[in-house]
C-alpha positions in Angstrom: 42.2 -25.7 -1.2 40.7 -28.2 0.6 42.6 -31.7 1.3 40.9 -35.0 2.5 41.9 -38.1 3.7 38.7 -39.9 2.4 36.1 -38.5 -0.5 33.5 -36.8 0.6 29.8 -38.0 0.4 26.5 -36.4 0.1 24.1 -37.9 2.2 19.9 -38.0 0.8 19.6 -34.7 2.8 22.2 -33.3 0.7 24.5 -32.8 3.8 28.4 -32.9 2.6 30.7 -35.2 5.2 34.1 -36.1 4.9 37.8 -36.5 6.7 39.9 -33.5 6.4 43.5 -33.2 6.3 44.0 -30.4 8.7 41.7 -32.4 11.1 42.0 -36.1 10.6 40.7 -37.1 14.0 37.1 -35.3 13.1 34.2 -36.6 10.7 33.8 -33.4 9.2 29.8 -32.1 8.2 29.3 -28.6 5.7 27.0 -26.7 7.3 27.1 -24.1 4.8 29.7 -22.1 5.7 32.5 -23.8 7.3 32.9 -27.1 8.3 31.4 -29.1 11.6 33.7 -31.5 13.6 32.6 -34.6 15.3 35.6 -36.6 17.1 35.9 -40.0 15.1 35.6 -43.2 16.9 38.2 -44.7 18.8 38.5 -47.4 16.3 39.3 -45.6 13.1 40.9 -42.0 14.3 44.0 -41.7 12.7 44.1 -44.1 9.8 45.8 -43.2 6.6 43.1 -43.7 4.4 39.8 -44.2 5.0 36.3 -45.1 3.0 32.9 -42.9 3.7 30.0 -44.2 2.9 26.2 -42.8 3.5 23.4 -45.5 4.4 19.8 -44.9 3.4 18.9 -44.1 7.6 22.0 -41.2 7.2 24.2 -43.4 8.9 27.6 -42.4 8.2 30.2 -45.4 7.5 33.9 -44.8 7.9 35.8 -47.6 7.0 39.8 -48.6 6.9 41.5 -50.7 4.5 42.0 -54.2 5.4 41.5 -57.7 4.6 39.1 -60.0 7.0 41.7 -62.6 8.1 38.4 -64.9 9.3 37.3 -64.6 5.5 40.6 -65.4 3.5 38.8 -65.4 0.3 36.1 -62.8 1.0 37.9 -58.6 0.7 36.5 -56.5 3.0 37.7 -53.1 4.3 38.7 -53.2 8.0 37.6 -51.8 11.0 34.2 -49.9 10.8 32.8 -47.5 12.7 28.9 -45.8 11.9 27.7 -42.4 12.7 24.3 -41.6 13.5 23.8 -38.2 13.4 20.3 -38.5 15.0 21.4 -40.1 17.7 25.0 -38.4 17.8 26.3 -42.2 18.6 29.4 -44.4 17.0 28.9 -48.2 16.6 32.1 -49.8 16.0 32.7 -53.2 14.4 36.3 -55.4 13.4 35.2 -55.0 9.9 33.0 -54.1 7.3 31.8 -57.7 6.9 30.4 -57.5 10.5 28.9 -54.3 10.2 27.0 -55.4 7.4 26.1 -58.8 9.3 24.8 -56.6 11.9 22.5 -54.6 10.3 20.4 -57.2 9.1 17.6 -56.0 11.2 17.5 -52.6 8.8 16.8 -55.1 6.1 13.8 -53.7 5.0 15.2 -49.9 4.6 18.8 -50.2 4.5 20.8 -49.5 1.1 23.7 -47.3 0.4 23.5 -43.9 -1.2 26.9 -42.6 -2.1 30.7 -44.3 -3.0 30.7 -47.7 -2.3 27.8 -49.1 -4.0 27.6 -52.9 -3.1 24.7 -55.0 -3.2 22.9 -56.4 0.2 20.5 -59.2 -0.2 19.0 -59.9 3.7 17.6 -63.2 4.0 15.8 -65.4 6.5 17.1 -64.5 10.3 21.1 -64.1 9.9 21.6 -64.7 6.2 23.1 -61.5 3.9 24.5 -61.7 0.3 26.8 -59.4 -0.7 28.6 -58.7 -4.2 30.9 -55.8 -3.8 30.5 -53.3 -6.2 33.7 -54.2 -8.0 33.6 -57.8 -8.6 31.3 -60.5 -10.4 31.2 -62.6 -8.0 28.4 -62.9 -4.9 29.1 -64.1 -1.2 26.4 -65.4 0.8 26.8 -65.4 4.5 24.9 -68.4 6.0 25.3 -66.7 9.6 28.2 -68.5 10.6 29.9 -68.6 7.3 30.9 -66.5 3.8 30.3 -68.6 0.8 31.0 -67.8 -3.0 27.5 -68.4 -4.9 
C-alpha cells in the first residue's frame, strides 16, 4: 500500500501527482503504470508534511506548513515551490502569500483545481484578495500590505 507525505492531486489532464513515502525528495507523477520522479526543489525537499495543489496552467504547488511572520494576522503555509511540467522548471518563493502575489500576471487564467480551494481576486497592477478556503474572512493585499476586508 501506497504511503504519502502529502495527498495526491489530479491535475485538468487527469495526471495523478503526489509525495511518496519511499521517495520524499521526488514530486511523484502516475504514468499509468508506476510512478515518475522529479527531484523536488531545494526549498521544500525533505519537509514533514507538505500541501499539493494543481493551478489551472498545470502548475504544480508544493507547499510547507508555516505561518508568514511579515503577515502576523494573515495564515499562510510556508515556503512554496511550483512545478511546471511544460517547462520542467521550479520557481521557489518564502511563502505561499508571495507565490500568490507573484502570479498576478496569470490573472486572467489562473485558479486552482484540486485541495486547497481559496479564492484569488487580481486587481489593478499589484493588488490580490484572498479568502482561504477555510475561513470567512477576506485579505486584500494593497501590494505592499495584507489587510482584512
Amino acid at each position: 500500500m501506497q504511503k504519502f507525505r502529502a495527498h495526491p492531486v489530479q491535475d485538468d489532464t487527469r495526471e495523478i501527482w503526489a509525495v511518496r513515502e519511499e521517495s520524499p525528495d521526488k514530486l511523484s507523477r502516475w504514468n499509468g503504470e508506476g510512478w515518475d520522479d522529479i527531484a523536488l526543489s531545494g526549498s521544500v525537499s525533505g519537509v514533514e508534511f507538505l500541501r499539493l495543489n494543481v493551478d489551472s496552467r498545470g502548475c504544480v504547488w508544493v507547499i510547507c506548513p508555516g505561518n508568514d511572520s511579515r503577515n502576523k494576522d494573515v495564515y499562510s503555509y510556508g515556503q512554496t515551490a511550483l512545478y511546471d511540467p511544460a517547462s520542467k522548471e521550479w520557481s521557489e518563493f518564502p511563502t505561499y502569500i508571495d507565490a500568490v502575489v507573484e502570479q498576478r500576471s496569470q490573472a486572467d487564467e489562473l485558479r486552482f483545481t484540486t485541495c486547497i480551494r481559496d479564492t484569488l481576486v487580481f486587481g489593478p497592477p499589484g493588488q490580490v484578495a484572498l479568502q482561504m478556503q477555510w475561513r470567512d474572512d477576506f485579505w486584500f493585499y494593497t501590494g505592499h500590505v495584507w489587510q482584512l476586508i
